[in-house]
N, CA, C and O atoms as CSV, one atom per row, in Angstrom:
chain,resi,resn,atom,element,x,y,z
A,1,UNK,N,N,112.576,102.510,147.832
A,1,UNK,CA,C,112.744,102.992,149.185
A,1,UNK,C,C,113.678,104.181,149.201
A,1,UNK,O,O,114.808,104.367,148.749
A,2,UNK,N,N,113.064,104.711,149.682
A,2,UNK,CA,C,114.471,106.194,150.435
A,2,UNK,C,C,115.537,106.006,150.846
A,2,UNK,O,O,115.810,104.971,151.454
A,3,UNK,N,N,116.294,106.836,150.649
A,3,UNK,CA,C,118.068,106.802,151.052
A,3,UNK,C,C,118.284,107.706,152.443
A,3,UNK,O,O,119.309,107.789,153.120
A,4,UNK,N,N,117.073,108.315,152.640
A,4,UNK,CA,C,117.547,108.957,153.712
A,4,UNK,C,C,115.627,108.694,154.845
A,4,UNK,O,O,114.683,108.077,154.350
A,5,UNK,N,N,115.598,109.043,155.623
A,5,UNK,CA,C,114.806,108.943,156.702
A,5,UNK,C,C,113.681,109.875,156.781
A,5,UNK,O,O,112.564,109.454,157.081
A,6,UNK,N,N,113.997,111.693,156.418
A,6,UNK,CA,C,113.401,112.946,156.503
A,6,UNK,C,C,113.480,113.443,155.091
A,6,UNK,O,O,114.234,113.126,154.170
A,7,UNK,N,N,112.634,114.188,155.157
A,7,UNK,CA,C,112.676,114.847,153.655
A,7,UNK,C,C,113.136,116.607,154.222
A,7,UNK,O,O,113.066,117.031,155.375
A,8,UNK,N,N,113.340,116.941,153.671
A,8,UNK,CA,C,113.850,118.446,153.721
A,8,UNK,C,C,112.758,118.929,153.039
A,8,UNK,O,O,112.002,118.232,152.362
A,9,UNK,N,N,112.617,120.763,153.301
A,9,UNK,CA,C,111.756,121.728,152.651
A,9,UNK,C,C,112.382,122.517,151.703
A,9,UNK,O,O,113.354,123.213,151.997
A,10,UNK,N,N,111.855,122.466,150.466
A,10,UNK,CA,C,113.082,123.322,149.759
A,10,UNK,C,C,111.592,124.553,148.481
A,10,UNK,O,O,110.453,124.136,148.271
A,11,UNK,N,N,112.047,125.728,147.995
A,11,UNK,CA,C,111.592,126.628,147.554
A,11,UNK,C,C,112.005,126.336,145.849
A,11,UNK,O,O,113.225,126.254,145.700
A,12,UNK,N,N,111.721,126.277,145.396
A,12,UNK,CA,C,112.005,126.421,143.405
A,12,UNK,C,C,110.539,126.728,142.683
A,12,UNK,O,O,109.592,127.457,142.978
A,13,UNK,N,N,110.782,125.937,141.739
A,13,UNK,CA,C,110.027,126.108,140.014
A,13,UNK,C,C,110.437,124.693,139.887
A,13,UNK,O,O,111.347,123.998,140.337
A,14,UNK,N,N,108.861,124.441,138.673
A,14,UNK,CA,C,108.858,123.725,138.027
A,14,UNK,C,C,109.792,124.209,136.699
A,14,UNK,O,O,110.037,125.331,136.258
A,15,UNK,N,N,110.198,122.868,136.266
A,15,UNK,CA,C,111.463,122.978,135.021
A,15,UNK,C,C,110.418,122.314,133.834
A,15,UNK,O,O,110.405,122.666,132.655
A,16,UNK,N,N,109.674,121.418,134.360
A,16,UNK,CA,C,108.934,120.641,133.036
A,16,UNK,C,C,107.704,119.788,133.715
A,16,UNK,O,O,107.837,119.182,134.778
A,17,UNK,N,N,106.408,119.829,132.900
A,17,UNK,CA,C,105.500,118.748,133.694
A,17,UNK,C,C,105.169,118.473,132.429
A,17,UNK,O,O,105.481,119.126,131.433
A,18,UNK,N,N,104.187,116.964,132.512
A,18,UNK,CA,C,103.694,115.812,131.855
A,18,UNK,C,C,102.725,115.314,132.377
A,18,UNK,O,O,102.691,114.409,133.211
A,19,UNK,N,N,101.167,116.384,131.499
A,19,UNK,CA,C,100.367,116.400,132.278
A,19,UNK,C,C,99.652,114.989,131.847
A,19,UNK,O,O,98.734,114.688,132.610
A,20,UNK,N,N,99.878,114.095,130.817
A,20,UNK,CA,C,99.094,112.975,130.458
A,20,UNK,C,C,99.948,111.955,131.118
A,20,UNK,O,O,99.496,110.825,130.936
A,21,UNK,N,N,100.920,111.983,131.750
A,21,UNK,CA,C,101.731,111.341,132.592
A,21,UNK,C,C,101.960,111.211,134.226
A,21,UNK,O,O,102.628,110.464,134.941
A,22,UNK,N,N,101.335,111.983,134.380
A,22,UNK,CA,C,101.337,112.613,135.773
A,22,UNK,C,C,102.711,113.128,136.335
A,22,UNK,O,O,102.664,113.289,137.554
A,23,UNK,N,N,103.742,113.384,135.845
A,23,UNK,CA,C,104.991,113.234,136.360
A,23,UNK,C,C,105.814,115.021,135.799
A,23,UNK,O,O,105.523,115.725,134.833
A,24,UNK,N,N,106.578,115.174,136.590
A,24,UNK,CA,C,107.539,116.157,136.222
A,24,UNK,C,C,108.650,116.505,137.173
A,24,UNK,O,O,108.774,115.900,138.238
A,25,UNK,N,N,109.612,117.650,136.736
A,25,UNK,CA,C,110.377,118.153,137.507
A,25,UNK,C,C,110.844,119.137,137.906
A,25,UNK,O,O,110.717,120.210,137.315
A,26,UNK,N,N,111.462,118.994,138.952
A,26,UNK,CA,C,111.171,120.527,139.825
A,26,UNK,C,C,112.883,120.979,139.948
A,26,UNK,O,O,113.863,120.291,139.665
A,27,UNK,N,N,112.832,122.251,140.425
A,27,UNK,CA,C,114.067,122.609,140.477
A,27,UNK,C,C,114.231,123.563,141.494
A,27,UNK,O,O,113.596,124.617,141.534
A,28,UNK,N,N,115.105,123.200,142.348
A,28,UNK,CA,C,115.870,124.531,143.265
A,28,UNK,C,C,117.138,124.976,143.358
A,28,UNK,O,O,118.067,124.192,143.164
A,29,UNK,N,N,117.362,126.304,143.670
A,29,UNK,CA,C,119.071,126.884,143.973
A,29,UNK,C,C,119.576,126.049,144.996
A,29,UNK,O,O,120.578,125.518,144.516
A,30,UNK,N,N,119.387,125.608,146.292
A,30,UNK,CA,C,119.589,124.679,146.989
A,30,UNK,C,C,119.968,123.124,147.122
A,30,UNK,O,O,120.670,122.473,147.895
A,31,UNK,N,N,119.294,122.882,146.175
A,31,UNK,CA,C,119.951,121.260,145.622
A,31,UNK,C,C,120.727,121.340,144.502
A,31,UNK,O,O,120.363,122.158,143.658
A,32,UNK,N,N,121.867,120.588,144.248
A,32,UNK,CA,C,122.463,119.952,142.971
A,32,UNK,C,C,122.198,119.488,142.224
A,32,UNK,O,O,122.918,119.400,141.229
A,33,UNK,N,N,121.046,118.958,142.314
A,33,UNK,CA,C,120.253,117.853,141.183
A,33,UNK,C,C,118.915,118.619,140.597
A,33,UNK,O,O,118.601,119.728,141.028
A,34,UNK,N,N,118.262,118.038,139.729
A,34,UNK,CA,C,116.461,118.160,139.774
A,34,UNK,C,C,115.620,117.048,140.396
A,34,UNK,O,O,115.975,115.927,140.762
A,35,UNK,N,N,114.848,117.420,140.416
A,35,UNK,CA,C,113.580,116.681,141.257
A,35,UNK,C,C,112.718,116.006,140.949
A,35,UNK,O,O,111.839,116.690,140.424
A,36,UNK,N,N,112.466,114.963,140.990
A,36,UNK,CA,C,110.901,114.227,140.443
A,36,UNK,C,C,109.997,114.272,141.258
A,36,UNK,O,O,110.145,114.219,142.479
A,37,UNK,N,N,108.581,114.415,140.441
A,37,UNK,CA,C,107.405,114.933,141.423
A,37,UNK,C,C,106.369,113.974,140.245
A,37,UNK,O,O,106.306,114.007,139.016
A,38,UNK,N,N,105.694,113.213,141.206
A,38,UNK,CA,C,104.367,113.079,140.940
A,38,UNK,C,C,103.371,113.534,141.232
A,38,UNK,O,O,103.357,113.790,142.436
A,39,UNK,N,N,102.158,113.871,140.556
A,39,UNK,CA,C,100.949,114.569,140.851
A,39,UNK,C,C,100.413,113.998,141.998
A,39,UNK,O,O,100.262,114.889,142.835
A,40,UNK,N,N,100.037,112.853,142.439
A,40,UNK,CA,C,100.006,111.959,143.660
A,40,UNK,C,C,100.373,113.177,144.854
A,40,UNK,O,O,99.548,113.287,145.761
A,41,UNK,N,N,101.502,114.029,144.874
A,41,UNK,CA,C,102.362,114.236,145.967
A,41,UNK,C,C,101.536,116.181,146.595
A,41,UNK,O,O,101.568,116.828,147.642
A,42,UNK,N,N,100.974,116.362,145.330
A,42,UNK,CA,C,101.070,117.939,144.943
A,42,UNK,C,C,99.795,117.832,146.128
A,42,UNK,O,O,99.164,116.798,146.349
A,43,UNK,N,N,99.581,119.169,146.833
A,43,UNK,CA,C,98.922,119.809,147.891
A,43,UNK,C,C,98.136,120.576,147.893
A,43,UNK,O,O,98.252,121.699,148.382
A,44,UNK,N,N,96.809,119.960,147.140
A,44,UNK,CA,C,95.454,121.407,146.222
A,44,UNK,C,C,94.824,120.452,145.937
A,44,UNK,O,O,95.336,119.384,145.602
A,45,UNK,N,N,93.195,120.738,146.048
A,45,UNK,CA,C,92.196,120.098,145.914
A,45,UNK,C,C,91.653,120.236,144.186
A,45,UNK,O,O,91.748,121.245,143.488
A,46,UNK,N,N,91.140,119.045,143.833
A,46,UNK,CA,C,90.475,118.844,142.739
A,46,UNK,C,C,91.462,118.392,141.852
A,46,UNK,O,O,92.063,117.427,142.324
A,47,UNK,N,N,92.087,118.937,140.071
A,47,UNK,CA,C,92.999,118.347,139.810
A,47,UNK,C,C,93.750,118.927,140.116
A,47,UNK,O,O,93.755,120.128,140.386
A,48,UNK,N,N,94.818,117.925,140.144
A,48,UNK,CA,C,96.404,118.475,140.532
A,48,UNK,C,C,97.372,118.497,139.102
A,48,UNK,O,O,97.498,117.448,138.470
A,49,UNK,N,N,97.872,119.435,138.756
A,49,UNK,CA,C,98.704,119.777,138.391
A,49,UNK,C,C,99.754,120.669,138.301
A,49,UNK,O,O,99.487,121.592,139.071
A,50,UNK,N,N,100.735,120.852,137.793
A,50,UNK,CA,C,101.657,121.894,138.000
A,50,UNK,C,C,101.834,122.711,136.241
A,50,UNK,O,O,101.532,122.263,135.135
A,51,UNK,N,N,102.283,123.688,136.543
A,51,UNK,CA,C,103.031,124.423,134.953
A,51,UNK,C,C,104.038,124.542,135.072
A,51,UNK,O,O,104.604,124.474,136.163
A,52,UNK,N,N,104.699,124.800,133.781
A,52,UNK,CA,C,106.034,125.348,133.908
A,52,UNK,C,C,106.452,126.651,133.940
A,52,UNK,O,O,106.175,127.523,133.116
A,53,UNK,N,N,107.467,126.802,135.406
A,53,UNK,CA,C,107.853,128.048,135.473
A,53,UNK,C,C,106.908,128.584,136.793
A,53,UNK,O,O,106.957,129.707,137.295
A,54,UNK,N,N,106.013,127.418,137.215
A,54,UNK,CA,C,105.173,127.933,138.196
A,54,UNK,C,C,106.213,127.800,139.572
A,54,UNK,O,O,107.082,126.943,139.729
A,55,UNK,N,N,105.943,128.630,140.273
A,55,UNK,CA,C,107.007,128.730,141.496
A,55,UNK,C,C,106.601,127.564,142.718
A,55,UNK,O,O,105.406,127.522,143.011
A,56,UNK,N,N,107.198,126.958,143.181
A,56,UNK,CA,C,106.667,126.036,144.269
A,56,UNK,C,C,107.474,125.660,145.701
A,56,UNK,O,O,108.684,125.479,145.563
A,57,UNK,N,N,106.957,125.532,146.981
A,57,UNK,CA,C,107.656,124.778,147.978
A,57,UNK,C,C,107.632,123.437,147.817
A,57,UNK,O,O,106.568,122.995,147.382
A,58,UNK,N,N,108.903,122.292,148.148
A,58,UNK,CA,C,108.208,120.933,148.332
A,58,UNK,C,C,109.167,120.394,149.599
A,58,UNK,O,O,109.879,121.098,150.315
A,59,UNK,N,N,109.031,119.331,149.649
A,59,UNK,CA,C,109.346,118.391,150.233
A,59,UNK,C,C,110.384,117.798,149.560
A,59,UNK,O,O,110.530,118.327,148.458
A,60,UNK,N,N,111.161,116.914,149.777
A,60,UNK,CA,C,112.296,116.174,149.128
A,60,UNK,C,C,112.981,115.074,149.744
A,60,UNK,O,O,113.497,115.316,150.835
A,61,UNK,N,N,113.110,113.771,149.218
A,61,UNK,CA,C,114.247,113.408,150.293
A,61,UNK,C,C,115.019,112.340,148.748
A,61,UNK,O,O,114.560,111.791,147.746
A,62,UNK,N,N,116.677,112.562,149.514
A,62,UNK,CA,C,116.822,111.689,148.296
A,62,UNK,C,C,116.661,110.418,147.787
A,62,UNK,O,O,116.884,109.681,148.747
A,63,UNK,N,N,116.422,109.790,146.897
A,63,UNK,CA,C,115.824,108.709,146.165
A,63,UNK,C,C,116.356,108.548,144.649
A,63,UNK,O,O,116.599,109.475,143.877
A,64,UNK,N,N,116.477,107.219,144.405
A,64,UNK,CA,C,116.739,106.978,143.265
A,64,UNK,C,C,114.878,106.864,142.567
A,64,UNK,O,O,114.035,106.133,143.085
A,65,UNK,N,N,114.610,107.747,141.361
A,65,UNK,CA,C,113.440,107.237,140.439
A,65,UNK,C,C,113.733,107.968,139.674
A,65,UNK,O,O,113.980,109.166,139.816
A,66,UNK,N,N,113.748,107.020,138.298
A,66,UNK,CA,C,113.963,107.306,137.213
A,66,UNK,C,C,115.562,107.410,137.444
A,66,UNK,O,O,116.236,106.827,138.293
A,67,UNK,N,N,116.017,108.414,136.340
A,67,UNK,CA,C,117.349,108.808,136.096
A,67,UNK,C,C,117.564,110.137,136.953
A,67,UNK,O,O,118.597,110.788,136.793
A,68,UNK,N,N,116.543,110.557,137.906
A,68,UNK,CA,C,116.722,111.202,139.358
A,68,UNK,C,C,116.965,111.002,140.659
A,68,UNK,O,O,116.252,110.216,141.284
A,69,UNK,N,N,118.308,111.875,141.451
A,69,UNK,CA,C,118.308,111.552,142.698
A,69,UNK,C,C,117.760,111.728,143.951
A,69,UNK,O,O,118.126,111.302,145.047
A,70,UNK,N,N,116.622,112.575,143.555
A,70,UNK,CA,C,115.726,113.373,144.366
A,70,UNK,C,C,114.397,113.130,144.356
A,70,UNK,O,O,114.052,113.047,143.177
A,71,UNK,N,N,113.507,112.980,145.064
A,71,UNK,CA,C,112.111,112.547,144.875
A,71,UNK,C,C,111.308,113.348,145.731
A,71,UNK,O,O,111.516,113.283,146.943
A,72,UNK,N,N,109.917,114.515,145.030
A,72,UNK,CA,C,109.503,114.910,145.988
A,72,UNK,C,C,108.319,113.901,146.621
A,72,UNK,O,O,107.583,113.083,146.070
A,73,UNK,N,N,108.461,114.325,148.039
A,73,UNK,CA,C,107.096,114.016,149.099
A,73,UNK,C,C,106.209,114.497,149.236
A,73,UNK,O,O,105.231,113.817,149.548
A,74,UNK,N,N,106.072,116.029,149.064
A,74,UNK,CA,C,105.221,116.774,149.051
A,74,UNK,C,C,105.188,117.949,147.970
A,74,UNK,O,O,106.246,118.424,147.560
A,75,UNK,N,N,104.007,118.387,147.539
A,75,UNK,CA,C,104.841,119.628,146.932
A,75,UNK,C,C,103.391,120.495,147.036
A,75,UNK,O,O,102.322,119.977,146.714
A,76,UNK,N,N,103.503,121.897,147.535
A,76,UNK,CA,C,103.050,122.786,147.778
A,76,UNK,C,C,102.797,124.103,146.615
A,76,UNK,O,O,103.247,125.235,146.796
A,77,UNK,N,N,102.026,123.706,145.465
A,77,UNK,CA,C,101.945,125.048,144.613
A,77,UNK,C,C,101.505,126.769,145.663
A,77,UNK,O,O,100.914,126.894,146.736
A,78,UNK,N,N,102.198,127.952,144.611
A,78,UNK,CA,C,102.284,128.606,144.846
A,78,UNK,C,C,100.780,129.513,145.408
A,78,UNK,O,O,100.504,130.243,146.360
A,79,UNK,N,N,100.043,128.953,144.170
A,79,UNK,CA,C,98.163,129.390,145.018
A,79,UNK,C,C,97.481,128.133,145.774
A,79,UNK,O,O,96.445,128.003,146.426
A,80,UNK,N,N,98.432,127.346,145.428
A,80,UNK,CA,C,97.603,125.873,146.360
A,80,UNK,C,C,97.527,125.648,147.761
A,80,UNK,O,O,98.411,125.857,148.591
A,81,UNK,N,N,96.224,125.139,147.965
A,81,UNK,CA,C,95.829,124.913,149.264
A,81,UNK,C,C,96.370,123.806,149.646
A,81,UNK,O,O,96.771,123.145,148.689
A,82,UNK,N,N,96.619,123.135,151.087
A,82,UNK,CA,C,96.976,121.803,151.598
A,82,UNK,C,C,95.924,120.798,151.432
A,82,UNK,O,O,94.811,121.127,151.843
A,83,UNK,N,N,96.048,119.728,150.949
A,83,UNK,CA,C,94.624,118.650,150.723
A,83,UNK,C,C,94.778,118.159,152.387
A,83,UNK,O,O,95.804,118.078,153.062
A,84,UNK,N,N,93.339,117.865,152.766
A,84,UNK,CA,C,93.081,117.728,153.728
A,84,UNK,C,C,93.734,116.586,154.039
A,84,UNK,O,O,94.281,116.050,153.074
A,85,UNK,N,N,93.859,115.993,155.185
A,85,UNK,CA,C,94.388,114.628,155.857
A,85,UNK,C,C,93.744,113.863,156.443
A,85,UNK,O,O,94.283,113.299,157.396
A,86,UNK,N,N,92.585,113.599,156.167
A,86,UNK,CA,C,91.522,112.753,157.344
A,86,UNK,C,C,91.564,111.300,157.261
A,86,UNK,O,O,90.978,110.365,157.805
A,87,UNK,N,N,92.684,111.490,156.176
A,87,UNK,CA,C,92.403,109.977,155.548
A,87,UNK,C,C,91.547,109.055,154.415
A,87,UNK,O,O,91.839,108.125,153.663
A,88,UNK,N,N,90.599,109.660,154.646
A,88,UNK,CA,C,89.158,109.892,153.503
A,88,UNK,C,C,89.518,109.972,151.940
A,88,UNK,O,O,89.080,109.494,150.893
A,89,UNK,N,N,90.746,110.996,152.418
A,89,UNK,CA,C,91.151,111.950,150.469
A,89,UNK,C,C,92.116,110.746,150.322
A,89,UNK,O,O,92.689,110.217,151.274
A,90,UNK,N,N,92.237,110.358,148.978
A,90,UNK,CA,C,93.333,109.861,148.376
A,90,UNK,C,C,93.765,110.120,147.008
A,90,UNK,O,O,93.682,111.346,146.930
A,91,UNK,N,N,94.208,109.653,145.801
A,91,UNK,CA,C,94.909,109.854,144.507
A,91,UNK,C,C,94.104,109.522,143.897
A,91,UNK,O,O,94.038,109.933,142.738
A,92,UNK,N,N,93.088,108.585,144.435
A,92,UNK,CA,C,91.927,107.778,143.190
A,92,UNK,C,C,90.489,108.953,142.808
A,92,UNK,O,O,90.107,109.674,143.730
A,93,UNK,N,N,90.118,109.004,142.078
A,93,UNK,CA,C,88.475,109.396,141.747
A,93,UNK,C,C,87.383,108.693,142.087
A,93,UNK,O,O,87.364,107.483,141.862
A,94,UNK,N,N,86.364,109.298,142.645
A,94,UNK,CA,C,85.299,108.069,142.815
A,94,UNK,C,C,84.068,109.211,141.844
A,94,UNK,O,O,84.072,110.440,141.766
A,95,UNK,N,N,83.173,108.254,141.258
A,95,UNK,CA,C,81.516,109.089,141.374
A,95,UNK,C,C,80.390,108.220,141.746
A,95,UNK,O,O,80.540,107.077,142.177
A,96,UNK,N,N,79.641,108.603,141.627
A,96,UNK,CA,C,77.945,108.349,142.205
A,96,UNK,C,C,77.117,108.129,140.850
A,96,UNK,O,O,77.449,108.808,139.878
A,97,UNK,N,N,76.262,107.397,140.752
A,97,UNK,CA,C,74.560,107.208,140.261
A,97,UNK,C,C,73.801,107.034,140.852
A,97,UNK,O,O,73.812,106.132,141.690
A,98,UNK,N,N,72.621,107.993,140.618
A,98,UNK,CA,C,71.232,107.696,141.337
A,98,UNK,C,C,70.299,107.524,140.413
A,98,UNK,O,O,70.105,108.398,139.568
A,99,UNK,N,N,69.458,106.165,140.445
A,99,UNK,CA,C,68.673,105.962,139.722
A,99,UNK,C,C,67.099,105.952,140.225
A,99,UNK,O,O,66.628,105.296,141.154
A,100,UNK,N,N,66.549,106.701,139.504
A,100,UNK,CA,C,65.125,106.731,140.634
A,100,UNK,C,C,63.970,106.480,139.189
A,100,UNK,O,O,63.892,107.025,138.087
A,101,UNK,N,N,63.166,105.351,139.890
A,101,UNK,CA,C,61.963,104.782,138.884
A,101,UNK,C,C,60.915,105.336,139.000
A,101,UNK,O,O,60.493,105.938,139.987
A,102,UNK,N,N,60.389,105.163,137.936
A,102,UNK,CA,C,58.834,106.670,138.317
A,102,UNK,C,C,57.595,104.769,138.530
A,102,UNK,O,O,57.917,103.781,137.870
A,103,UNK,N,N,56.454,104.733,139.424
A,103,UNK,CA,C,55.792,104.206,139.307
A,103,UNK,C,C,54.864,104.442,138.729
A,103,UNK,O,O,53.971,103.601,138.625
């Protein structure tokens, strides 16, 4: 659970990601600490990931995870679009088969 209620908007870079992990961290002039970000959180359609050194807005509020006091909520890459909200989208993958029999 969160330590605080709101998350704040804050501007940095990624410091390090772990792309077979889903996990990394972010960094701004504005906070004291670094940041943990899960791919879950990131704001761009299809896969999500981040690089390092890539510039980003996020979200934040503080939180204990991991050996971090900061946890992002959102995070906004620098060419990334907002994933839609309809409710529909989530973190999971789905696909389809169609099987059609010849008579």
């Amino acid at each position: 659970m969160s330590d605080t209620t709101s998350a704040e908007v804050f501007s940095g870079r990624v410091l390090e990601w772990h792309s077979e992990e889903g996990w990394g961290v972010l960094a701004s002039d504005a906070l004291p600490d670094r940041v943990w970000a899960h791919y879950s959180v990131i704001q761009a359609e299809g896969y999500r990931e981040l690089a390092v050194g890539q510039t980003v807005t996020f979200s934040a509020e503080q939180a204990e995870q991991d050996e971090y006091c900061w946890r992002a909520v959102s995070v906004w890459p620098e060419t990334g679009a907002q994933r839609p909200s309809n409710g529909d989208e989530g973190p999971g993958f789905s696909s389809g088969l169609n099987i059609t029999f010849d008579s």
